[in-house]
KOLKOL-82769 format. One record per residue: residue number from 0; residue in three letters; x, y negated, z of N, C-alpha, C in turn. Coordinates in Angstrom, 1 decimal, always signed. Atoms other than C-alpha are relative to their C-alpha. Layout:
N
{NUM; 'ala'; {X; Y; Z}; {X; Y; Z}; {X; Y; Z}};
...
END
This chain:
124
{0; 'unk'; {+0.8; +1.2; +0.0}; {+0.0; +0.0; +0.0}; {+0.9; -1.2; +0.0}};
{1; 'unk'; {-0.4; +0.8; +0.0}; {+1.1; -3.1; -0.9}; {-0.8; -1.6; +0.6}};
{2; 'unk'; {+0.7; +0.7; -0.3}; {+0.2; -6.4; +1.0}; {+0.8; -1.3; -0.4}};
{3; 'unk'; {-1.1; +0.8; +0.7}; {+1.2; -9.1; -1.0}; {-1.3; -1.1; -1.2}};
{4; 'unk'; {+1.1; +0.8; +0.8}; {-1.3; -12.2; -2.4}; {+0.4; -0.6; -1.0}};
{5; 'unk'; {-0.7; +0.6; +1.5}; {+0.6; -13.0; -5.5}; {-0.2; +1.0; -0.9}};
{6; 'unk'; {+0.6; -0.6; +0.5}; {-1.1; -11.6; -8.0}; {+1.2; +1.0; -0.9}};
{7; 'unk'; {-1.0; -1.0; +1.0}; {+2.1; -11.0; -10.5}; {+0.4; +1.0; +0.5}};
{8; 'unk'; {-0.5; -0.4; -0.3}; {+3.8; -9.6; -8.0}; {-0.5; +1.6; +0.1}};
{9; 'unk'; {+0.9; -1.3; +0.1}; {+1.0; -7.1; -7.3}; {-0.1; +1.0; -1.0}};
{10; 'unk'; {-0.1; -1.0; +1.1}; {+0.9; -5.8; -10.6}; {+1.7; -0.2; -0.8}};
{11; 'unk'; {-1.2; -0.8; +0.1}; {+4.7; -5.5; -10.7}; {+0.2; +0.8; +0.4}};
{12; 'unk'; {+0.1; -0.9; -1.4}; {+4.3; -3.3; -7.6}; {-0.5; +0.8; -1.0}};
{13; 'unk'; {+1.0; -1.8; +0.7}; {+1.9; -1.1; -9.4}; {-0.2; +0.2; -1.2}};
{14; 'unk'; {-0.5; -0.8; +1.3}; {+3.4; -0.9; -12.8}; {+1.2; +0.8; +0.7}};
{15; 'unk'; {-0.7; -0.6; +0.0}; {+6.2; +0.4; -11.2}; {-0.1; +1.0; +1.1}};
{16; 'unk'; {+0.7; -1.0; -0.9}; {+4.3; +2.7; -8.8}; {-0.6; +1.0; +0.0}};
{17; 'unk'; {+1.5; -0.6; +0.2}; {+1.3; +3.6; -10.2}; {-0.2; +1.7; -0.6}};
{18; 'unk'; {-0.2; -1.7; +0.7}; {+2.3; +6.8; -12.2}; {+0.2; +1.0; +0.9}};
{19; 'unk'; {-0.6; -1.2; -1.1}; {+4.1; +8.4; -9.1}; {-1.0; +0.2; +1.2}};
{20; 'unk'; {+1.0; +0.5; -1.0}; {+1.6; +7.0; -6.5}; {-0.7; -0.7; -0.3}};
{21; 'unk'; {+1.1; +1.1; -0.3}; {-1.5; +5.7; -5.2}; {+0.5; -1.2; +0.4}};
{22; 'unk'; {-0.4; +1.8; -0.3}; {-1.1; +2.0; -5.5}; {-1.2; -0.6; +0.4}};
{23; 'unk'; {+1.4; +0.5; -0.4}; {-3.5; +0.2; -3.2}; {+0.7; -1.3; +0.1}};
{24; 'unk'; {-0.2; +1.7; -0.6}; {-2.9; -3.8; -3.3}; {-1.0; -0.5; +0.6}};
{25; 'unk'; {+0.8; +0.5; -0.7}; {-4.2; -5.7; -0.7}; {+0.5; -1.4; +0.1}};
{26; 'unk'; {-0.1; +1.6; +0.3}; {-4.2; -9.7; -0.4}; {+0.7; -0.7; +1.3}};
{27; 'unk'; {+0.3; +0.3; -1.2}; {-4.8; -10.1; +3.5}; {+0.7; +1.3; +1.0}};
{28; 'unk'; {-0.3; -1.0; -1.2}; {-3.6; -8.3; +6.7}; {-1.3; +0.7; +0.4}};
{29; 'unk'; {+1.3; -0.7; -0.7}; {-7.2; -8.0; +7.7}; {-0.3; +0.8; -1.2}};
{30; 'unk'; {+0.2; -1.0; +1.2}; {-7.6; -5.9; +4.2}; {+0.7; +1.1; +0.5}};
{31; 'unk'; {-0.8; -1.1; -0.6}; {-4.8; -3.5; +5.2}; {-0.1; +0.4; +0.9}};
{32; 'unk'; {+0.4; -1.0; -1.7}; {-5.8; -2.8; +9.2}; {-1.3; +1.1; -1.0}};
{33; 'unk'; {+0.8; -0.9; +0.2}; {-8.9; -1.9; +7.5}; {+0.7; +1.3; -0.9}};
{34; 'unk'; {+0.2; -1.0; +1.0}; {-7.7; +0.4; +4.8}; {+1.4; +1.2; +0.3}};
{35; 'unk'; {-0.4; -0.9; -1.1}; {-5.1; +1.9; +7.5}; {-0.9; +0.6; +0.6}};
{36; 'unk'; {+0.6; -0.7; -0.7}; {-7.8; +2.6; +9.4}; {-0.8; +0.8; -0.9}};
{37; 'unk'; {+0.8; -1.4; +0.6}; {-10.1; +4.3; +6.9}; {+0.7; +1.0; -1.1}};
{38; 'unk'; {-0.7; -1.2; +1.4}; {-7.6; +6.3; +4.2}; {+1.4; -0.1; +1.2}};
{39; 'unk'; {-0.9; -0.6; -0.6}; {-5.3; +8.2; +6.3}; {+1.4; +0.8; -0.9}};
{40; 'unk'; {-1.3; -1.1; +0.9}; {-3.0; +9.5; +3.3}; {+1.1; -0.9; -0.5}};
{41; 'unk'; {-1.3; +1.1; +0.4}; {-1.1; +5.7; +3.2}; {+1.3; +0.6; +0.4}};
{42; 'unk'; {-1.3; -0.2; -0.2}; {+2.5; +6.7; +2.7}; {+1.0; -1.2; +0.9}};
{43; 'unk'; {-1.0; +0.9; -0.2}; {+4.1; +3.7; +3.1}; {-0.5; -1.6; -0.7}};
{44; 'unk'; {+0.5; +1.4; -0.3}; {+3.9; -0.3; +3.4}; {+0.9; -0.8; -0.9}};
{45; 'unk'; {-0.8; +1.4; +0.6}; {+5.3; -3.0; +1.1}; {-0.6; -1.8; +0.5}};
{46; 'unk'; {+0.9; +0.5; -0.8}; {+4.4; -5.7; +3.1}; {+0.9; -1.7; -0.5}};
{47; 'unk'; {-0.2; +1.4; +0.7}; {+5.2; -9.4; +1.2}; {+0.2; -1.2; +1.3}};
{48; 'unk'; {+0.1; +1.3; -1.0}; {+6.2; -12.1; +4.4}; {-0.1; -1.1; -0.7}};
{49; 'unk'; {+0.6; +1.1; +0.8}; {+6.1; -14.9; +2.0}; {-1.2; -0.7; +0.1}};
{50; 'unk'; {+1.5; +0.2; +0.1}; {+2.3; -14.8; +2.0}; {-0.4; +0.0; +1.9}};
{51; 'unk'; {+0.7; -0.5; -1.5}; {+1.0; -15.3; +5.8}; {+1.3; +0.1; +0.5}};
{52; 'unk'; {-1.0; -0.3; -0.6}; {+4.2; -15.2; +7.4}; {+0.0; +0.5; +1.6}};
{53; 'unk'; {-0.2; -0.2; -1.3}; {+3.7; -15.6; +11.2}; {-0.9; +1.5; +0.0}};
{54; 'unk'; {+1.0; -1.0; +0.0}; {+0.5; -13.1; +10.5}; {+0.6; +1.4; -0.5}};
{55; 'unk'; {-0.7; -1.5; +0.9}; {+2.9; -10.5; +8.2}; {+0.6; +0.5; +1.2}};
{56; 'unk'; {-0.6; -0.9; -1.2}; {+5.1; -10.2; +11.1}; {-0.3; +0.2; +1.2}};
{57; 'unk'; {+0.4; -0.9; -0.9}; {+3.0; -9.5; +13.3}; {-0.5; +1.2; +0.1}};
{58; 'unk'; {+1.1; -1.7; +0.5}; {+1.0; -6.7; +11.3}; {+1.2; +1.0; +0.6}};
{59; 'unk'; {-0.7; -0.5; -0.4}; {+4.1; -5.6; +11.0}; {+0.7; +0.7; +1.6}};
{60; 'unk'; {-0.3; -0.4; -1.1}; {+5.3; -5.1; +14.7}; {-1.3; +0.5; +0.5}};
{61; 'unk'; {+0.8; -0.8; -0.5}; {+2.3; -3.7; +15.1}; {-0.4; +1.2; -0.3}};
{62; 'unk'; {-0.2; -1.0; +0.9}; {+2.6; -0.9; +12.7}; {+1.3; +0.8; +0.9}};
{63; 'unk'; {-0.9; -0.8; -0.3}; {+5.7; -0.4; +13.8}; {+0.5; +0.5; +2.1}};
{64; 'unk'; {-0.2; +0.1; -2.0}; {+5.3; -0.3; +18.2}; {-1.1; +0.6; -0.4}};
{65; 'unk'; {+1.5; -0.8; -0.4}; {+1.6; +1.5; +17.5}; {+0.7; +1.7; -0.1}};
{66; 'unk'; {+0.1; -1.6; +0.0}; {+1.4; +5.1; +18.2}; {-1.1; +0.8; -1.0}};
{67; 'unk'; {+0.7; -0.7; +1.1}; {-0.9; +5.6; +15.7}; {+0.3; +0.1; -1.4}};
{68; 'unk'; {-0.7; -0.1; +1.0}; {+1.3; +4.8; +12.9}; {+1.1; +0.5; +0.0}};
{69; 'unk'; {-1.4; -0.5; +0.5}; {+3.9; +6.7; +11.5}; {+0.3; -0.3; -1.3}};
{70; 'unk'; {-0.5; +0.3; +1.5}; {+4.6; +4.7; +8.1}; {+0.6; -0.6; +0.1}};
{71; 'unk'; {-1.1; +0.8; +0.0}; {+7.5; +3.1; +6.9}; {+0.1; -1.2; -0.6}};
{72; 'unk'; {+0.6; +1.5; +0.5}; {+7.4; -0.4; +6.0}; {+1.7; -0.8; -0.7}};
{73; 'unk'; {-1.3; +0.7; +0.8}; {+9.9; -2.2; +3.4}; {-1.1; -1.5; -0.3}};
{74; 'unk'; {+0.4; +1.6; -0.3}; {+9.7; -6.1; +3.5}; {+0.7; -0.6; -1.7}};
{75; 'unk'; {+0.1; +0.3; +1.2}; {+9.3; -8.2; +0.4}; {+0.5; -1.5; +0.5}};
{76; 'unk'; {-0.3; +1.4; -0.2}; {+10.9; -12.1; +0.6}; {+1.1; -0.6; -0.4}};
{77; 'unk'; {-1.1; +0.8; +1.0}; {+12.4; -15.0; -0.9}; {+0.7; -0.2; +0.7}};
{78; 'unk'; {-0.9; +1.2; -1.1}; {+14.1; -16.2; +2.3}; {+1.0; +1.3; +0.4}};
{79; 'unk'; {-1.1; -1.1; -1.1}; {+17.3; -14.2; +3.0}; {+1.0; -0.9; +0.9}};
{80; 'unk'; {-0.3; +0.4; -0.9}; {+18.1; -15.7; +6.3}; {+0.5; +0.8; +0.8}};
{81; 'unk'; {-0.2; -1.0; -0.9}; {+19.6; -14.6; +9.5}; {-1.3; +0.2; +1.0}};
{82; 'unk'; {+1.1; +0.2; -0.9}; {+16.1; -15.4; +11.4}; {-0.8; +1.3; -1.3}};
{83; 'unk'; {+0.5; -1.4; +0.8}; {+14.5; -12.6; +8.5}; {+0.8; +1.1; +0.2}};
{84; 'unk'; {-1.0; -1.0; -0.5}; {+17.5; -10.1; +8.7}; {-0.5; +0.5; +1.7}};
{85; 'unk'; {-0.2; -0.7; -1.6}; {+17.3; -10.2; +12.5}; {-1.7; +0.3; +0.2}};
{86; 'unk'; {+0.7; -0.3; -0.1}; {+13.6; -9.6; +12.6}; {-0.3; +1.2; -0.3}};
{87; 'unk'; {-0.3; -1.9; +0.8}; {+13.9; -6.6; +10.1}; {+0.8; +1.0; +0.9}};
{88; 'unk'; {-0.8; -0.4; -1.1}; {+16.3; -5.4; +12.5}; {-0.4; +0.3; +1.2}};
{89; 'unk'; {+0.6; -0.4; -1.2}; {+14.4; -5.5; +15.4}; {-1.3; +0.6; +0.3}};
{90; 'unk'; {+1.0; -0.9; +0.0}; {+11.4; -4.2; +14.2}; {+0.3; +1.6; -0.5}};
{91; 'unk'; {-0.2; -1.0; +0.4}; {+12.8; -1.7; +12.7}; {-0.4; +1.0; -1.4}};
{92; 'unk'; {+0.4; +0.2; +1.1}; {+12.1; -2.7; +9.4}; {+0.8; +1.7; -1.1}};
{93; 'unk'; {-1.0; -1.3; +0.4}; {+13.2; +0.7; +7.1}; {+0.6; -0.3; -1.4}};
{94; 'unk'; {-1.2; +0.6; +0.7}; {+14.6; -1.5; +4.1}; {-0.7; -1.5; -0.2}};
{95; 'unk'; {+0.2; +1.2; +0.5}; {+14.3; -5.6; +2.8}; {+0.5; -0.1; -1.7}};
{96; 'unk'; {-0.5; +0.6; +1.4}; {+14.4; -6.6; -0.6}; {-0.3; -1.3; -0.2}};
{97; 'unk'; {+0.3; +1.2; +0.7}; {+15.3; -10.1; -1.8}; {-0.6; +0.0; -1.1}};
{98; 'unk'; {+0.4; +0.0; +1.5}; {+13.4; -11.5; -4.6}; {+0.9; -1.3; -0.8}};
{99; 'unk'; {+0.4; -1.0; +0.6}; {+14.3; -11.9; -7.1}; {+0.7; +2.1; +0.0}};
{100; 'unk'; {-0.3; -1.4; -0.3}; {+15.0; -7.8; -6.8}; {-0.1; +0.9; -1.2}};
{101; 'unk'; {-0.1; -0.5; +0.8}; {+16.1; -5.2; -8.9}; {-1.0; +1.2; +0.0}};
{102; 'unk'; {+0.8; -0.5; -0.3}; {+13.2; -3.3; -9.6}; {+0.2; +1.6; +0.4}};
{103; 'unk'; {-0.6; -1.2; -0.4}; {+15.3; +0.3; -9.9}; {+0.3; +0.5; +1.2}};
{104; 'unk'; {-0.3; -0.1; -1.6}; {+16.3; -0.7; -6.5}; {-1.0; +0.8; +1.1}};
{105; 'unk'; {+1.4; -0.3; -0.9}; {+12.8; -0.5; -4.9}; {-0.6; +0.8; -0.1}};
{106; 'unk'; {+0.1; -1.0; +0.1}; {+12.0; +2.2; -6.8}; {+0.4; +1.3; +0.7}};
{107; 'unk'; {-0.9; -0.8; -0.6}; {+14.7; +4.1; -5.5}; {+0.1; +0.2; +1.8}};
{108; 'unk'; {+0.4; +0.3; -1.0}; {+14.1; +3.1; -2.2}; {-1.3; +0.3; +0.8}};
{109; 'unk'; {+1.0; -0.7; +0.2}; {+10.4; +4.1; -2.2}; {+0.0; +1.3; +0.1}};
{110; 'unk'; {-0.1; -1.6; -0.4}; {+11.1; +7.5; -3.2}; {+1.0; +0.5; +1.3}};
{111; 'unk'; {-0.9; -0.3; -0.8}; {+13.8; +7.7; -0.8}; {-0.5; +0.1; +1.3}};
{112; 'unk'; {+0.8; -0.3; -1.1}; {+11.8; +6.7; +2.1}; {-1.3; +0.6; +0.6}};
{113; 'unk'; {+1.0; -1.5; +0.0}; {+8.9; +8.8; +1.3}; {+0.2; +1.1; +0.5}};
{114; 'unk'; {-0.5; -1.1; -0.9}; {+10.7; +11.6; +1.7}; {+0.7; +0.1; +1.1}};
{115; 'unk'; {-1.0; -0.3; -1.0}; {+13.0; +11.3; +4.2}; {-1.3; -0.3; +1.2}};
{116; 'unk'; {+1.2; -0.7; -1.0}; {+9.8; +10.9; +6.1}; {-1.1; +0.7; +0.1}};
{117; 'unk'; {+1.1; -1.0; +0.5}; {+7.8; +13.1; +4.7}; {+0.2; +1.9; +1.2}};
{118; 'unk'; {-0.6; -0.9; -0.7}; {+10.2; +15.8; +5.9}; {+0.5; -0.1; +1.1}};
{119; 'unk'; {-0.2; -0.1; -1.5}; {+11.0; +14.7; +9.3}; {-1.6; +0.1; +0.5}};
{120; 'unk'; {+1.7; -0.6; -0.4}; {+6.7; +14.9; +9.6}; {-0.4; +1.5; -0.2}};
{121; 'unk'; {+0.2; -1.6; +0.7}; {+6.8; +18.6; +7.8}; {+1.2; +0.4; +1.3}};
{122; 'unk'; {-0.9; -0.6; -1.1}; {+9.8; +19.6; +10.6}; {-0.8; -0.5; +1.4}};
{123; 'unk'; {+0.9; +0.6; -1.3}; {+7.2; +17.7; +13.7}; {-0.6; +1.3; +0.3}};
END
């Protein structure tokens, strides 16, 4: 799922998604609680701070301190700061990409942390 109110960006996300995975774009944080809460087969979070910022990182640390989530969340943003870095860092963000970003990158990153958590949930 991708949370991210830039439209281009959205359907960059899910040309380069769409084939391998369910691509759900969402606009809002309050779109994504809900659609965490009712479709249980979300892999994984692309979650845009750009858009909503104080609001992004909060979803986020909430995603990532709930007990009811086990999804991995990679951060989308133009600002590569040390106040972004150290946030990622503390939440326990599982990768950042600056934009602009290479799209191969994210791809590769995607599949990567799919599985690597896929299979520490299949060994649980």
């Amino acid at each position: 799922m991708s949370i991210n109110g830039n439209k281009a960006m959205n359907f960059l996300l899910r040309t380069l998604f769409q084939k391998e995975y369910r691509f759900v774009p969402v606009e809002t944080i309050f779109q994504a609680m809900y659609q965490l809460k009712s479709d249980k087969s979300i892999e994984l979070l692309i979650v845009d701070v750009d858009d909503h910022t104080e609001e992004s990182w909060e979803f986020i640390e909430h995603i990532k301190t709930s007990r009811l989530y086990n999804i991995p969340v990679l951060v989308l943003t133009t600002e590569n700061s040390e106040e972004v870095r150290r946030n990622c860092y503390e939440l326990g963000i599982d990768d950042i990409f600056f934009k602009p970003f290479n799209p191969m990158d994210i791809i590769a990153a995607v599949n990567s942390t799919i599985n690597s958590y896929s299979s520490v949930n299949t060994l649980s």
